[in-house]
N, C-alpha and C positions, 0 to 999 in steps of 0.2 A: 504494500500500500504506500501509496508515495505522501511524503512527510505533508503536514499541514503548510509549514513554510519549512523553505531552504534557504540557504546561502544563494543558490542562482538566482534568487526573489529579489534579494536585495540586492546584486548586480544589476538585473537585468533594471530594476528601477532609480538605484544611484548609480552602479556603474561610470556612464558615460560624464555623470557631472563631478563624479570624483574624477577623473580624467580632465575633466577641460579645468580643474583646478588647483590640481597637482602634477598634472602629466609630465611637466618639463623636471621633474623630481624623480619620477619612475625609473627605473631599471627596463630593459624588455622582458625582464623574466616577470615582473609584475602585470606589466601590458598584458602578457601571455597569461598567466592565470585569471584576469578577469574574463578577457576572451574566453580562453577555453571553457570555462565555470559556464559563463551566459548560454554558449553552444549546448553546452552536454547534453544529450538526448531531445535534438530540437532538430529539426528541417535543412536546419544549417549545415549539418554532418551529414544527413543522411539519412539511410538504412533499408529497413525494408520490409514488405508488408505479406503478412500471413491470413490462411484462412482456415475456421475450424471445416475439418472433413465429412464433422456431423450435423453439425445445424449452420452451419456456412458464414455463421457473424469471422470478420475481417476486422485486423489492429497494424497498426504502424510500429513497428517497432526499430527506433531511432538510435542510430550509433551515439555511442559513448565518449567524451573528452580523452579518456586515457589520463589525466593529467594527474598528476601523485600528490595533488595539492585538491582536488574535486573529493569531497563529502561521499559524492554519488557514486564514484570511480574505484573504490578499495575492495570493494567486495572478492568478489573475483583473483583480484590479485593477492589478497592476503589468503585464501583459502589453497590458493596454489603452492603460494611460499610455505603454510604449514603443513602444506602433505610432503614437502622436499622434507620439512624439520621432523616431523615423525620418524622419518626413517632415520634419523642422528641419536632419537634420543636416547640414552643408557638407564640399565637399571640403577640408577644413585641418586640420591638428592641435592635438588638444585638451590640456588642461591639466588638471591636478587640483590645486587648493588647500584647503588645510585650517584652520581659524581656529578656536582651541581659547582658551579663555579659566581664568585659574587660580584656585586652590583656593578663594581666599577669595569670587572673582564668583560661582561656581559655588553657593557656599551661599548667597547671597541672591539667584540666583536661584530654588533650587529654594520658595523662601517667596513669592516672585514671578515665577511663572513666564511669565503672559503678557505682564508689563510686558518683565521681560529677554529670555524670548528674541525680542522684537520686537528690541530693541535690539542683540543681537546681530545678527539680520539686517539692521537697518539700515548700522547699523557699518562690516561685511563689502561690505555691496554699496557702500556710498560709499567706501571703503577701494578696492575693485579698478578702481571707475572714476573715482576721481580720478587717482591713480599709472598707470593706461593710460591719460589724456588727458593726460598730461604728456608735451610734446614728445622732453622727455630722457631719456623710459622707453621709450614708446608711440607716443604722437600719434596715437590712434583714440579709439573710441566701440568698448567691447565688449559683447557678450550672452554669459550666465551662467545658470547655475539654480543653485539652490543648497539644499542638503539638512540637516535639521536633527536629529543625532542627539544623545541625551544618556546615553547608557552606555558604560561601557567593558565590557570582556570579563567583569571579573568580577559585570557587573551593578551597578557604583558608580554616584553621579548624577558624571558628564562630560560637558556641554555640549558642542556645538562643529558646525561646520557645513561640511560637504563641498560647495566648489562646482567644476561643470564649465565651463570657460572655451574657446572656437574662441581658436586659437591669432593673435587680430587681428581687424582692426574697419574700418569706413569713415571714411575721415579728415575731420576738422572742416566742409570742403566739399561732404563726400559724391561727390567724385570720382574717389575711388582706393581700390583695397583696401592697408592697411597690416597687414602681414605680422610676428609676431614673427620674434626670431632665433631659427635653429633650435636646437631642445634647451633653452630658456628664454622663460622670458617675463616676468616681472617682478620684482625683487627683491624675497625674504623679510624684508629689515632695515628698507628701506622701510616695506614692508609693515604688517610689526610694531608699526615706532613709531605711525604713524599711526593706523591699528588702535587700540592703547592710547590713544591720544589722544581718538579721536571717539566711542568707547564711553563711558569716562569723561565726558565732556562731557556725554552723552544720560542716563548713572546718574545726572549729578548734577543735571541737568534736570528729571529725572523726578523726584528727591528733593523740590526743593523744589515741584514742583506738586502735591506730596502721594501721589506715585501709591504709593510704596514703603511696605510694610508688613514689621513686625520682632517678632518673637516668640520665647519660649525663649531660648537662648544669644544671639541675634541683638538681643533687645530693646534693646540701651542704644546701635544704631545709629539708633534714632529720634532723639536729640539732635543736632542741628546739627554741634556741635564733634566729636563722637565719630566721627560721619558723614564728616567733613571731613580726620579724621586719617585714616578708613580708608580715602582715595580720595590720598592721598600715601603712603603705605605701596604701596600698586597701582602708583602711578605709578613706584615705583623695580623694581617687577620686570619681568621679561622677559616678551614676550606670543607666545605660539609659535604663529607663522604658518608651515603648513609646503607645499613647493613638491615634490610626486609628478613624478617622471619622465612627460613627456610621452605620450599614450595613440600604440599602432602606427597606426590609423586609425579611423573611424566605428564597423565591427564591434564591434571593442575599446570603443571610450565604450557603446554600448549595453550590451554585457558587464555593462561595467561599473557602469552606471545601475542593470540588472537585478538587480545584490547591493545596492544601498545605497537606491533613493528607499524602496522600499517593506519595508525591513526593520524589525524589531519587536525589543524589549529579548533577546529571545532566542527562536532557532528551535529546536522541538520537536527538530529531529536534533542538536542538542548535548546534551539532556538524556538521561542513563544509565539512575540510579535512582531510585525512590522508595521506601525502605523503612525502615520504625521512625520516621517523620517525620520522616528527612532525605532533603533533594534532594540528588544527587550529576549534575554535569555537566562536560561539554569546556570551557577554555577557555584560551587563548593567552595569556602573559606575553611582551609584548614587550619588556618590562623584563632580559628574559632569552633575548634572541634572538627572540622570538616561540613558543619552544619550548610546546607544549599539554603540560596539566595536566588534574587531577580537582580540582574543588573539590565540599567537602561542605557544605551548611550546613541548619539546621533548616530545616520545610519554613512554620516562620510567617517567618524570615527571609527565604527566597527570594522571599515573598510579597510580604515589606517593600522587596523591593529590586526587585523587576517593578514594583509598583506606582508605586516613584520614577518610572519615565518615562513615566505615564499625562499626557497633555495636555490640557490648557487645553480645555474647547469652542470650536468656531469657528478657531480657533489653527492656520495653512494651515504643515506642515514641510515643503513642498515651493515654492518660489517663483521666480520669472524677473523680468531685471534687464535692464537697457541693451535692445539690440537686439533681448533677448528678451523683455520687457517683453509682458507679454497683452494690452495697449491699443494697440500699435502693430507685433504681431509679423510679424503677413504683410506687410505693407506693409515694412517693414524687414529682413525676410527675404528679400523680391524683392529689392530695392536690393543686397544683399550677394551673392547670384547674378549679379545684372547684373552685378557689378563684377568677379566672381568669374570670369563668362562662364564662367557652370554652369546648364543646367534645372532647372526645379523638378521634382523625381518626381512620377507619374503616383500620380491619389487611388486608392486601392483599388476595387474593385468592390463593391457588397454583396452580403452572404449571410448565410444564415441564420446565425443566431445561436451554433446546437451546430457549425456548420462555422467557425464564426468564433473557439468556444472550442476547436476539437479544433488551428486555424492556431497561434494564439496560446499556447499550454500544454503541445501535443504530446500530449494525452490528450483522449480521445474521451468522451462522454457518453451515446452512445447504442448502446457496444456488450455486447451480454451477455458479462457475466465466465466466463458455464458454458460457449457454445458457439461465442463470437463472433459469433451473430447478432445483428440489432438488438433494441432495447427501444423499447418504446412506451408512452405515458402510459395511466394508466388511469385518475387523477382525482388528484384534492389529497386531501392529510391537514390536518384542521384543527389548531391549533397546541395543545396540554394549557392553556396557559397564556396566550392572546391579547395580554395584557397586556407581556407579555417584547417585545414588536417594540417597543415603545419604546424598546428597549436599542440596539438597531441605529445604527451608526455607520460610515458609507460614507465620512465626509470623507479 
């Protein structure tokens, strides 16, 4: 059932005036996701039209943005990425770590976005597998993914990166599976400092190779000294690395995977209204228990604050480290079964594609809504606007 209101609601009716008002401020990756957003399953893409076999009613069914930033567009994709991750998972229990970086990172990254959040996930992933290859932590070799969101509930820019961690790793030898202790696995304080340390190190690496750029209030971090004060100011606060109650088993991390790899700055079923050109939506302070709220805010704001966490081209929020590493993961995934003395699960069978989307989704494609019989192709719709598929963004 499609949402009462979405996000394409409030493009397709500010859209164009957040544009003629900001436009010369835009990136094209912005351009691009209002675009695509307004398209998504509209005339303008395309698609193409069916009819049921039994009682004859006919639907148009309109191609999809693709765009990794579209509310309406994750479905699909996220159900595909977790039937790859089922077949990763181990019998041991999983971890959830959090690595959130503060106020002041946060603003120079959003002016360089691809340079820092590289460096956050650099950071994070040298961060968890140095402190689990230390004998007095760990004493393993772990594998991780690790997930890159940057809002918080009420739509602010909040960096920071959810990674899932198997609870231990195969030791320096590769002849033993080494087991965290239960209900823990590596300390947050560690964590933290370290954390703070080798981010800082990579920001200020990056500084002098020139890669950082400073504008607006942020300009007079271009000077060396000014630069150098604001990374001793960083060094004396606290970096909040935080350490989630261990997952029940596999079911659970998938669960849980299924809320976070492939979530977008806000899902259509949060938003309420649109009226008089303010957006009114859900959203959780957990500053206050986690208790949900209404927030109201104009609808060119809302705009300004969805488009904060548009990303970078090319720029992968999804990644795998140690043992998960994509260069070396089945091969090191056997090893950890071995060790494990667990089989690998059996590959899927293949099938068609509408059976493949009705397994993965739980919603069927090819049945008529009027009588429950099937529907069947009748031919494509050419797109209004051919031009619009260049907006499409699958990453």
């Amino acid at each position: 059932m499609r949402a009462a209101l979405e996000v394409a609601d409030i493009f397709r009716r500010h859209g164009e005036a957040y544009r003629q008002a900001h436009g010369i401020n835009m990136g094209r990756v912005e351009h691009r996701v209002i675009s695509a957003i307004t398209a998504c399953r509209t005339a303008a893409l395309g698609g193409h039209v069916e009819q049921c076999a039994d009682c004859g009613a006919t639907r148009i069914a309109y191609n999809s943005c693709r765009n990794r930033h579209c509310p309406k567009c994750q479905g699909l994709a996220r159900a595909e990425w977790l039937e790859a991750r089922q077949a990763e998972l181990l019998p041991v229990p999983y971890f959830h770590v959090v690595f959130t970086v503060p106020a002041p990172i946060a603003e120079i990254a959003f002016q360089n976005k691809a340079v820092v959040y590289d460096i956050l996930f650099r950071s994070t992933a040298e961060t968890l597998r140095i402190i689990a290859a230390d004998p007095k932590h760990l004493g393993a070799e772990i594998g991780f993914l690790a997930v890159l969101h940057t809002w918080g509930q009420n739509l602010h820019h909040h960096p920071h990166v959810h990674c899932v961690v198997p609870g231990g790793g195969p030791s320096p030898n590769a002849t033993r599976w080494v087991a965290a202790r239960p209900g823990f696995f590596l300390p947050v304080r560690v964590l933290s400092s370290l954390f703070r340390r080798l981010f800082l190190e990579h920001l200020q690496a990056a500084f002098e190779a020139n890669k950082l750029r400073f504008f607006g209030e942020l300009a007079s971090l271009a000077q060396p000294a000014v630069f150098a004060q604001r990374l001793i100011a960083l060094r004396r606060l606290d970096w909040v690395v935080y350490a989630k109650p261990p997952f029940g088993g596999p079911a659970q991390v998938l669960a849980y995977l299924g809320r976070y790899t492939h979530r977008v700055a806000i899902a259509n079923s949060r938003l309420i209204d649109l009226d008089d050109g303010h957006v009114s939506f859900r959203w959780r302070d957990y500053r206050q228990g986690g208790d949900t709220k209404v927030m109201t805010l104009a609808a060119e704001e809302f705009i300004r604050r969805f488009l904060l966490h548009a990303l970078p081209d090319g720029l992968k929020r999804i990644r795998h480290y140690g043992f998960l590493a994509n260069s070396h993961r089945a091969d090191k995934l056997a090893l950890c079964r071995k060790l494990l003395v667990t089989p690998a699960p059996p590959a899927p069978p293949p099938i068609d594609y509408r059976e493949r989307y009705r397994q993965l989704t739980g919603r069927s494609l090819d049945i008529c809504p009027c009588c429950g019989g099937r529907m069947q192709s009748l031919g494509r719709m050419a797109a209004d606007d051919p031009t619009r598929r260049k907006w499409c963004d699958s990453s």
